[in-house]
One Martini backbone bead per residue (centre of mass of N, CA, C, O) as a GRO file, in nm:
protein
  202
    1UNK     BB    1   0.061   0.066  -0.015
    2UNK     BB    2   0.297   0.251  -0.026
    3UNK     BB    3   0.427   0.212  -0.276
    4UNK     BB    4   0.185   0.345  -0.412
    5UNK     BB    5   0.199   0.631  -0.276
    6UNK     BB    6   0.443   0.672  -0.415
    7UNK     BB    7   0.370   0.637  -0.697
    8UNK     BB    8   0.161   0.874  -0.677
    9UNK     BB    9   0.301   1.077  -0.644
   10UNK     BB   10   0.568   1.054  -0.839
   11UNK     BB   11   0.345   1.104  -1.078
   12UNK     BB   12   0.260   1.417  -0.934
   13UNK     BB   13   0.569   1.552  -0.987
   14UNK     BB   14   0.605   1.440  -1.297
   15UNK     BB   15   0.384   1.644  -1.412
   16UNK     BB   16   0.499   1.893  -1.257
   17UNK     BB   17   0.778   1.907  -1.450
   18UNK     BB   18   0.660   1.794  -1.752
   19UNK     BB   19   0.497   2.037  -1.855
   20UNK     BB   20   0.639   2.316  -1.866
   21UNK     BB   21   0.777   2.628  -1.819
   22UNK     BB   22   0.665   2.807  -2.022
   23UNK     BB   23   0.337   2.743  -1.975
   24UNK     BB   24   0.404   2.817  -1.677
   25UNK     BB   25   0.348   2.976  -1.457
   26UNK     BB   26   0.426   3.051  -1.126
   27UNK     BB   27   0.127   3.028  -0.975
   28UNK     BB   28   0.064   2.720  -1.117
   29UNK     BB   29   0.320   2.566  -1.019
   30UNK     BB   30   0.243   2.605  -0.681
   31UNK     BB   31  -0.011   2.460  -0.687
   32UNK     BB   32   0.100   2.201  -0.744
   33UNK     BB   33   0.292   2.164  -0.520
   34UNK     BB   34   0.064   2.194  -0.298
   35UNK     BB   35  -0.108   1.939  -0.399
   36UNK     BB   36   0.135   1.749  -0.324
   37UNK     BB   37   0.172   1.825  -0.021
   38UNK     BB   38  -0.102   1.754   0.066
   39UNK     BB   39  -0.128   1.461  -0.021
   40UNK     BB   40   0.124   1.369   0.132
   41UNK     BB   41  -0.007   1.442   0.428
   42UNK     BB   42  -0.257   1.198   0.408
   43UNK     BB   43  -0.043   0.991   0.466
   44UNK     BB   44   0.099   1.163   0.676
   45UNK     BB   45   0.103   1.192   0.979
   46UNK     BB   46   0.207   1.418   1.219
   47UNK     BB   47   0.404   1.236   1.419
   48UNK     BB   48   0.529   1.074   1.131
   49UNK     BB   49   0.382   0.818   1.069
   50UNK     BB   50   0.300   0.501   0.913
   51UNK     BB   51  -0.055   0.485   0.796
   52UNK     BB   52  -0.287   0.275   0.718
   53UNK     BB   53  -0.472   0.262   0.479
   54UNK     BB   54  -0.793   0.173   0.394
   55UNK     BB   55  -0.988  -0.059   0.239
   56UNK     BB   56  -1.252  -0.089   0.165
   57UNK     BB   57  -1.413   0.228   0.108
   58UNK     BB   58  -1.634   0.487   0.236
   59UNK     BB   59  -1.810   0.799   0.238
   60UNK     BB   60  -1.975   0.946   0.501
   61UNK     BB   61  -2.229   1.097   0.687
   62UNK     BB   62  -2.417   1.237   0.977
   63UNK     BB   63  -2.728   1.177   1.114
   64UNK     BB   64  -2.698   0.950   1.385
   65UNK     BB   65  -2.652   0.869   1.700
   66UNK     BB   66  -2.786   0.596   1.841
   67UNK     BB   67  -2.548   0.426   2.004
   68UNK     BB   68  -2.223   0.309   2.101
   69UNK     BB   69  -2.286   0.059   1.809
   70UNK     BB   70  -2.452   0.286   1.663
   71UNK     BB   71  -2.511   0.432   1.361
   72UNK     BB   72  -2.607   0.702   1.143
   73UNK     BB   73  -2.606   0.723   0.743
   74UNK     BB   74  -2.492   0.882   0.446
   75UNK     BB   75  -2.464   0.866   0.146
   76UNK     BB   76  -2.341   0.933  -0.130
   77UNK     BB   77  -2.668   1.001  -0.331
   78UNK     BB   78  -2.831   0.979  -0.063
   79UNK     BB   79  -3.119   1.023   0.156
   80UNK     BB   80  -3.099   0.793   0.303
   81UNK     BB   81  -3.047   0.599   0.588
   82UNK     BB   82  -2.774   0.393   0.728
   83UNK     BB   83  -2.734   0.155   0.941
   84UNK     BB   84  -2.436   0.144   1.154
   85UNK     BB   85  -2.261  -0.164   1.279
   86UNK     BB   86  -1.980  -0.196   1.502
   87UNK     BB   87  -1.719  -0.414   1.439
   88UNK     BB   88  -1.657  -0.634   1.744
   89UNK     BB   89  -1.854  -0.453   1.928
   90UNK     BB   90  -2.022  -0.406   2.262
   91UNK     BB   91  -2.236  -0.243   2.450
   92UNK     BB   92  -2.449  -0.091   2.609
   93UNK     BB   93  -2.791  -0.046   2.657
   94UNK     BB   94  -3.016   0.268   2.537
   95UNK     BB   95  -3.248   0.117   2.321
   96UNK     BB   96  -3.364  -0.153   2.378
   97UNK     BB   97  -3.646  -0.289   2.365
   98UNK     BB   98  -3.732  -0.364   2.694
   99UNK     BB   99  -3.483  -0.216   2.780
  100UNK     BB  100  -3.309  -0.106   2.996
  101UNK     BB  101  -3.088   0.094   3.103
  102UNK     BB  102  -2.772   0.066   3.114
  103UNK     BB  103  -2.505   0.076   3.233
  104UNK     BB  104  -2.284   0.338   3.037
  105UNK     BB  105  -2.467   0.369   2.779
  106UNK     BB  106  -2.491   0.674   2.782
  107UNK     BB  107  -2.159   0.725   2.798
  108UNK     BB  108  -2.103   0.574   2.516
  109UNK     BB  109  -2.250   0.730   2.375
  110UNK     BB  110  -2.145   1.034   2.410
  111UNK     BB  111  -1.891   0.947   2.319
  112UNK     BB  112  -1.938   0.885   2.032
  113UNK     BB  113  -2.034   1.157   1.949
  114UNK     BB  114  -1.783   1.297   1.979
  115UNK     BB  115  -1.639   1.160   1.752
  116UNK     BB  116  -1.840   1.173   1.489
  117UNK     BB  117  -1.887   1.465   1.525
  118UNK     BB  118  -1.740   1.701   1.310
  119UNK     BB  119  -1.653   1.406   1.133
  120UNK     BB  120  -1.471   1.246   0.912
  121UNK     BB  121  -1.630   0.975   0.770
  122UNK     BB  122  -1.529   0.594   0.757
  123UNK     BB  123  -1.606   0.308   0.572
  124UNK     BB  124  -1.501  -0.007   0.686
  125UNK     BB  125  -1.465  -0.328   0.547
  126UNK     BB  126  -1.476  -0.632   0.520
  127UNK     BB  127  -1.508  -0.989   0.391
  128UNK     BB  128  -1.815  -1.092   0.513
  129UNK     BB  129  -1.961  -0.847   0.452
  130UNK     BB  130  -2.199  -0.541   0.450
  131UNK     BB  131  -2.457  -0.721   0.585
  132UNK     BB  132  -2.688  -0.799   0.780
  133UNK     BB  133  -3.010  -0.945   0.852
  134UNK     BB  134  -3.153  -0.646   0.941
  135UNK     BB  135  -2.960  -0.455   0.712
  136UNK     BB  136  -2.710  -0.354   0.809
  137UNK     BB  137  -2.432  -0.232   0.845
  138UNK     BB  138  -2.049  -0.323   0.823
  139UNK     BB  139  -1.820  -0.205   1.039
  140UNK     BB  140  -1.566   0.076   1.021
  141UNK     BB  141  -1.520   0.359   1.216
  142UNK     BB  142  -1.406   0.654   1.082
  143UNK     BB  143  -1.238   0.956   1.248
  144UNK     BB  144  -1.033   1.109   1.137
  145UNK     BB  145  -0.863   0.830   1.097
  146UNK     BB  146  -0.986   0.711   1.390
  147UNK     BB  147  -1.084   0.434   1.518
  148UNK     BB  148  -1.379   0.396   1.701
  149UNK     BB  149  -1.392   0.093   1.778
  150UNK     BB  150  -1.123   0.129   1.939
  151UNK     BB  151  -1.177   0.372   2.123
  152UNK     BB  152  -1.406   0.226   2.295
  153UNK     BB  153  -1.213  -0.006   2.412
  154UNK     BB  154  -1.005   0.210   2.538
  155UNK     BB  155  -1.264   0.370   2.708
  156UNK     BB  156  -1.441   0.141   2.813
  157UNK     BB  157  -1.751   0.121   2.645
  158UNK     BB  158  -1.629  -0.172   2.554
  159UNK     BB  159  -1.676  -0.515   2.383
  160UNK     BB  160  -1.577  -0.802   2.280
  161UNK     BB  161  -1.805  -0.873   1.993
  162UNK     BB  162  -1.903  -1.087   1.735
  163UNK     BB  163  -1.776  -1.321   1.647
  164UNK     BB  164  -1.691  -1.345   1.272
  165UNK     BB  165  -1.620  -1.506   1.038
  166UNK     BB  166  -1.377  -1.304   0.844
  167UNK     BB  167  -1.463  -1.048   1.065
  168UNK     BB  168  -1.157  -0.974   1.217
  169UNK     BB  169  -0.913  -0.841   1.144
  170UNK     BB  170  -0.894  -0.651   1.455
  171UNK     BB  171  -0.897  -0.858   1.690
  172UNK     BB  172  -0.605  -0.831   1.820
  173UNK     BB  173  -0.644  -0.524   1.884
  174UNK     BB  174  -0.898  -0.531   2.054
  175UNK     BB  175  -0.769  -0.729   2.258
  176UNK     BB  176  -0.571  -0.509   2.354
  177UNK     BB  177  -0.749  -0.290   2.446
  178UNK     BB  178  -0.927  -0.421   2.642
  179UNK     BB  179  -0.756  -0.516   2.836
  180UNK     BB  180  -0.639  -0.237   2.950
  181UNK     BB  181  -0.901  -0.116   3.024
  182UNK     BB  182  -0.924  -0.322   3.247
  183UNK     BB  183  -0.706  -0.290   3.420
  184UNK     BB  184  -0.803  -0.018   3.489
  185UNK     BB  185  -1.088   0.005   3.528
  186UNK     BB  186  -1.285   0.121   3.265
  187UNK     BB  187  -1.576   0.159   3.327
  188UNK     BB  188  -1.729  -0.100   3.295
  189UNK     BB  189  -1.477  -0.245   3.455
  190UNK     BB  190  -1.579  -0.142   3.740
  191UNK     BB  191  -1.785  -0.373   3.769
  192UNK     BB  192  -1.797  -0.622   3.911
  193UNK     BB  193  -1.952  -0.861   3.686
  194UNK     BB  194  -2.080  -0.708   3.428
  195UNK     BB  195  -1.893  -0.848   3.241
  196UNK     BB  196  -1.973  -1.094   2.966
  197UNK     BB  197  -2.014  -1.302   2.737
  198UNK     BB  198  -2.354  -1.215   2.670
  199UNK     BB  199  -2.271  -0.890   2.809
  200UNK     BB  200  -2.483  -0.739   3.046
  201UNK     BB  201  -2.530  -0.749   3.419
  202UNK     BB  202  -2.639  -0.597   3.722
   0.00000   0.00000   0.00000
Protein backbone atom coordinates (compact mmCIF):
# COMPACT_ATOMS: atom_id res chain seq x y z
CA UNK A 1 0.00 0.00 0.00
CA UNK A 2 2.56 2.47 0.97
CA UNK A 3 4.58 1.68 -2.15
CA UNK A 4 1.75 2.74 -4.38
CA UNK A 5 1.19 5.88 -2.46
CA UNK A 6 4.95 6.73 -3.24
CA UNK A 7 4.41 5.85 -6.83
CA UNK A 8 1.32 7.93 -7.04
CA UNK A 9 2.99 11.16 -5.46
CA UNK A 10 5.90 10.26 -7.46
CA UNK A 11 3.34 10.60 -10.69
CA UNK A 12 2.00 13.75 -9.51
CA UNK A 13 5.44 15.36 -9.27
CA UNK A 14 6.33 13.84 -12.47
CA UNK A 15 3.79 15.45 -14.03
CA UNK A 16 4.01 19.27 -12.77
CA UNK A 17 7.68 18.94 -13.66
CA UNK A 18 7.50 17.79 -17.35
CA UNK A 19 4.86 19.91 -18.05
CA UNK A 20 6.69 22.45 -19.65
CA UNK A 21 8.05 25.82 -17.88
CA UNK A 22 7.18 27.62 -20.47
CA UNK A 23 3.66 27.80 -20.39
CA UNK A 24 3.05 27.41 -16.24
CA UNK A 25 2.83 30.35 -14.40
CA UNK A 26 4.65 31.12 -11.83
CA UNK A 27 1.20 31.13 -9.88
CA UNK A 28 0.10 27.76 -11.48
CA UNK A 29 3.23 26.17 -11.04
CA UNK A 30 3.14 26.67 -6.74
CA UNK A 31 -0.18 25.27 -6.73
CA UNK A 32 0.51 22.17 -8.33
CA UNK A 33 3.46 21.95 -5.76
CA UNK A 34 0.99 22.78 -2.98
CA UNK A 35 -1.40 20.21 -3.95
CA UNK A 36 1.35 17.60 -4.51
CA UNK A 37 2.42 18.61 -0.51
CA UNK A 38 -1.24 18.45 0.82
CA UNK A 39 -1.54 14.65 -0.99
CA UNK A 40 1.38 13.75 0.77
CA UNK A 41 0.68 14.95 4.36
CA UNK A 42 -2.92 12.86 4.09
CA UNK A 43 -0.23 9.74 4.01
CA UNK A 44 1.76 10.96 6.58
CA UNK A 45 0.15 11.30 10.36
CA UNK A 46 1.13 14.99 12.03
CA UNK A 47 3.10 12.56 14.66
CA UNK A 48 5.46 11.39 11.37
CA UNK A 49 4.30 7.57 11.73
CA UNK A 50 3.54 5.69 8.20
CA UNK A 51 -0.27 4.87 9.21
CA UNK A 52 -1.92 2.18 7.06
CA UNK A 53 -4.44 3.34 5.30
CA UNK A 54 -8.20 1.22 4.62
CA UNK A 55 -9.01 -0.74 1.94
CA UNK A 56 -12.45 -1.27 0.97
CA UNK A 57 -13.73 2.18 1.80
CA UNK A 58 -16.29 4.97 1.19
CA UNK A 59 -16.87 8.13 2.67
CA UNK A 60 -20.30 8.83 4.71
CA UNK A 61 -21.95 11.80 6.50
CA UNK A 62 -23.38 11.39 10.40
CA UNK A 63 -27.35 11.53 10.40
CA UNK A 64 -27.33 10.16 14.24
CA UNK A 65 -25.74 8.80 16.38
CA UNK A 66 -28.44 5.44 17.54
CA UNK A 67 -26.40 4.04 20.91
CA UNK A 68 -22.53 3.31 21.62
CA UNK A 69 -21.83 0.72 18.83
CA UNK A 70 -24.47 1.90 15.96
CA UNK A 71 -24.89 5.11 14.42
CA UNK A 72 -27.20 6.56 11.81
CA UNK A 73 -25.19 7.81 7.95
CA UNK A 74 -26.10 9.23 4.73
CA UNK A 75 -24.18 7.77 1.91
CA UNK A 76 -22.93 10.31 -1.02
CA UNK A 77 -26.01 10.30 -3.50
CA UNK A 78 -28.98 9.11 -1.26
CA UNK A 79 -31.35 10.66 0.63
CA UNK A 80 -32.48 7.73 2.87
CA UNK A 81 -29.93 7.00 6.00
CA UNK A 82 -28.83 3.83 6.67
CA UNK A 83 -27.92 2.29 10.03
CA UNK A 84 -24.09 0.87 10.49
CA UNK A 85 -23.43 -1.30 13.27
CA UNK A 86 -19.67 -1.04 14.52
CA UNK A 87 -17.90 -4.60 13.88
CA UNK A 88 -16.77 -6.56 16.68
CA UNK A 89 -17.70 -4.48 19.41
CA UNK A 90 -20.62 -4.01 22.02
CA UNK A 91 -21.59 -1.63 24.42
CA UNK A 92 -24.51 -1.50 27.30
CA UNK A 93 -27.99 -1.12 25.35
CA UNK A 94 -29.63 2.26 25.82
CA UNK A 95 -32.17 2.22 23.30
CA UNK A 96 -33.10 -1.38 23.07
CA UNK A 97 -37.18 -2.43 23.26
CA UNK A 98 -38.03 -3.94 26.40
CA UNK A 99 -34.38 -3.30 28.31
CA UNK A 100 -33.89 -1.01 30.88
CA UNK A 101 -31.27 1.20 30.16
CA UNK A 102 -27.58 -0.36 31.05
CA UNK A 103 -25.16 0.94 33.51
CA UNK A 104 -22.54 3.22 30.92
CA UNK A 105 -24.66 2.97 28.40
CA UNK A 106 -25.32 6.54 27.95
CA UNK A 107 -21.83 7.83 28.67
CA UNK A 108 -20.84 5.06 25.70
CA UNK A 109 -23.42 6.64 23.25
CA UNK A 110 -22.54 10.68 24.92
CA UNK A 111 -19.14 9.76 23.34
CA UNK A 112 -19.54 8.08 20.55
CA UNK A 113 -20.91 11.47 19.58
CA UNK A 114 -18.24 13.10 20.94
CA UNK A 115 -15.80 11.15 18.39
CA UNK A 116 -18.05 11.20 15.47
CA UNK A 117 -19.98 14.27 15.68
CA UNK A 118 -18.01 16.93 13.16
CA UNK A 119 -15.83 14.30 11.97
CA UNK A 120 -14.89 13.19 8.70
CA UNK A 121 -16.34 9.61 8.56
CA UNK A 122 -15.12 6.74 6.90
CA UNK A 123 -16.35 3.00 6.71
CA UNK A 124 -14.20 0.18 6.23
CA UNK A 125 -16.00 -3.04 5.54
CA UNK A 126 -14.53 -6.48 6.10
CA UNK A 127 -14.32 -9.51 3.93
CA UNK A 128 -17.43 -11.34 5.30
CA UNK A 129 -20.27 -9.11 3.75
CA UNK A 130 -21.32 -5.44 4.06
CA UNK A 131 -24.86 -6.13 5.75
CA UNK A 132 -25.92 -8.30 8.61
CA UNK A 133 -29.66 -10.26 8.37
CA UNK A 134 -31.43 -6.81 9.71
CA UNK A 135 -29.98 -4.66 7.24
CA UNK A 136 -27.45 -3.04 9.23
CA UNK A 137 -24.62 -2.19 6.93
CA UNK A 138 -21.54 -3.27 9.22
CA UNK A 139 -18.39 -2.01 9.15
CA UNK A 140 -14.95 0.00 10.80
CA UNK A 141 -15.91 3.53 11.32
CA UNK A 142 -13.24 6.22 11.13
CA UNK A 143 -13.62 9.42 12.50
CA UNK A 144 -10.68 11.70 10.96
CA UNK A 145 -8.52 8.49 10.13
CA UNK A 146 -9.33 7.06 13.92
CA UNK A 147 -10.74 3.86 14.25
CA UNK A 148 -13.68 4.81 16.20
CA UNK A 149 -14.59 0.88 17.30
CA UNK A 150 -11.14 0.88 18.73
CA UNK A 151 -11.15 4.22 20.52
CA UNK A 152 -14.57 2.86 22.49
CA UNK A 153 -12.44 -0.26 23.59
CA UNK A 154 -10.20 1.50 24.61
CA UNK A 155 -12.14 3.92 26.77
CA UNK A 156 -13.69 0.82 27.88
CA UNK A 157 -17.31 2.07 26.83
CA UNK A 158 -17.12 -1.25 25.00
CA UNK A 159 -16.48 -5.12 24.76
CA UNK A 160 -14.91 -7.12 21.98
CA UNK A 161 -18.22 -9.55 20.76
CA UNK A 162 -19.84 -10.97 17.49
CA UNK A 163 -17.12 -12.48 16.63
CA UNK A 164 -17.07 -13.98 13.37
CA UNK A 165 -15.43 -15.42 11.00
CA UNK A 166 -13.75 -13.73 8.29
CA UNK A 167 -15.06 -10.80 9.64
CA UNK A 168 -11.85 -10.54 12.45
CA UNK A 169 -9.58 -8.01 10.82
CA UNK A 170 -8.35 -6.11 13.82
CA UNK A 171 -9.43 -8.61 16.29
CA UNK A 172 -6.19 -9.23 17.75
CA UNK A 173 -5.72 -5.28 18.32
CA UNK A 174 -9.42 -4.63 19.96
CA UNK A 175 -8.20 -7.32 22.49
CA UNK A 176 -5.26 -5.33 23.20
CA UNK A 177 -7.26 -2.32 23.63
CA UNK A 178 -9.71 -4.47 25.90
CA UNK A 179 -7.46 -5.69 27.78
CA UNK A 180 -5.47 -2.60 28.79
CA UNK A 181 -9.09 -0.71 29.62
CA UNK A 182 -10.11 -3.81 31.50
CA UNK A 183 -6.86 -3.66 33.46
CA UNK A 184 -7.17 0.06 34.58
CA UNK A 185 -10.73 -0.68 35.73
CA UNK A 186 -12.17 1.76 33.01
CA UNK A 187 -15.74 2.51 32.58
CA UNK A 188 -17.43 -0.88 32.13
CA UNK A 189 -14.70 -2.32 33.87
CA UNK A 190 -15.08 -0.54 37.05
CA UNK A 191 -18.07 -2.76 38.02
CA UNK A 192 -16.89 -6.31 38.98
CA UNK A 193 -19.03 -8.86 37.34
CA UNK A 194 -20.93 -6.47 34.98
CA UNK A 195 -19.25 -7.65 31.96
CA UNK A 196 -20.07 -11.24 30.71
CA UNK A 197 -19.47 -13.54 27.80
CA UNK A 198 -23.25 -13.17 26.98
CA UNK A 199 -23.24 -9.30 27.07
CA UNK A 200 -23.63 -6.97 30.32
CA UNK A 201 -25.89 -8.01 33.42
CA UNK A 202 -26.52 -5.81 36.63
Amino acid sequence: MWKMKKWLISIMIASVLGGGYGALQYESLTAKFDNVINTIKTFIPSDGSKEKTPENTVNVTLDHVVDGDTISVKFEGETKAKTVRLLLIDTPESVKPNTPVQPYAKEASNYMKKLVTNSKLTLEYDSGGATDKYGRVLAYVYADRKNVNEEMLKEGFARVAYVYEPNTRYLSEFKQAEAAAKEKKKNIWAKDGYVTDKGFQE
